[in-house]
C-alpha positions in Angstrom: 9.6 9.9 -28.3 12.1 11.5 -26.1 15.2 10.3 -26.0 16.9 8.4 -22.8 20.5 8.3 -22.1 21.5 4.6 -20.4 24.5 4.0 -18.7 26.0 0.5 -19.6 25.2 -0.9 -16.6 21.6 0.0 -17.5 21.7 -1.2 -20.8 23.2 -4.7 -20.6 20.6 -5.0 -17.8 18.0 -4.3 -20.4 19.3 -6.4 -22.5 19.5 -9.4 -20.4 15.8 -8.8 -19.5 15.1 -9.0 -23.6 17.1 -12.0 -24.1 15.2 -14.0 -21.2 12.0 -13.3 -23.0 10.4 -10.9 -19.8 10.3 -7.9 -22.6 10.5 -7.8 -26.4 12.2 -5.0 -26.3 13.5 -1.7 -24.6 10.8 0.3 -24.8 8.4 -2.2 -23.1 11.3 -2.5 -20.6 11.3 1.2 -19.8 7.3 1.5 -19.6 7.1 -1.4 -17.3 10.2 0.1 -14.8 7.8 3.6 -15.1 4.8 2.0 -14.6 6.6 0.3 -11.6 8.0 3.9 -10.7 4.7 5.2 -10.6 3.0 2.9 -8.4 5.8 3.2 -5.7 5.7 6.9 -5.7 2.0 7.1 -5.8 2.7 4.4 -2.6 5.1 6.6 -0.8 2.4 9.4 -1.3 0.0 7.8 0.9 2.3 6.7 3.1 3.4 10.1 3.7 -0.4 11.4 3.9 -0.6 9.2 6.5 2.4 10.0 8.7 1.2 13.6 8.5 -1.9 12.7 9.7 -0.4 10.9 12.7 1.7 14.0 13.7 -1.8 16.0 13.0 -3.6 13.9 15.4 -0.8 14.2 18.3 -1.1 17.4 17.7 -4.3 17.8 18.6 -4.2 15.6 21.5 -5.9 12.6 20.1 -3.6 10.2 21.2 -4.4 7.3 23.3 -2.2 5.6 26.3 -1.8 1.7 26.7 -0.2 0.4 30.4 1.5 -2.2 28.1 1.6 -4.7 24.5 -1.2 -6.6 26.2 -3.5 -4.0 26.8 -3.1 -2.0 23.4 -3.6 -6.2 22.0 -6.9 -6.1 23.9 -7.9 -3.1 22.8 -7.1 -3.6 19.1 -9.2 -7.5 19.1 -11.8 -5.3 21.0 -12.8 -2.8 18.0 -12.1 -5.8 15.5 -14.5 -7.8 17.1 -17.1 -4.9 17.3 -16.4 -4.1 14.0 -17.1 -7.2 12.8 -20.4 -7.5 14.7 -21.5 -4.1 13.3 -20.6 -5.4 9.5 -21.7 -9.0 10.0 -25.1 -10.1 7.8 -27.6 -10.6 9.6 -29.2 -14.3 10.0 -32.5 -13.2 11.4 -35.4 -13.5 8.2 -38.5 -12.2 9.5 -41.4 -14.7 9.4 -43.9 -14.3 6.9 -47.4 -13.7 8.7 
């Protein structure tokens, strides 16, 4: 394994995470602060995908205008409530003849 240089800070944090029982020891320490490493960065990847694709979009003109809070509010309960209409089951069994 390679090796990692702490600073003390670092390691009596470590430490105090053994001693409460969270981790048995270092190592499972330092895989669960790179596992949670990973997830954030693989987090602030999408979130910058998604910017970029906002700037993309104004870019090409699809942009929308609202007069005001209200009316983008309207707008936004408006495609919920199609969307759920369009996903909803349907209760409607056709009758056997």
């Amino acid at each position: 394994m390679t090796d990692i240089h702490l600073n003390d800070r670092d390691k009596a944090f470590i430490d105090e995470q053994i001693e409460a029982g969270i981790y048995k020891d270092a190592d499972e320490a330092v895989a669960a602060g790179l596992r949670l490493l990973g997830s954030n960065e693989g987090k602030l990847a999408e979130l910058q995908r998604l910017i970029q694709e906002g700037y993309d979009d104004v870019e090409a003109g699809r942009v929308m205008e609202f007069a005001s809070g209200e009316e983008l509010t309207a707008y936004i309960l408006k495609m919920a409530e199609e969307r759920r209409n369009a996903t909803a089951p349907s209760h409607n069994v056709p009758k056997s003849a």
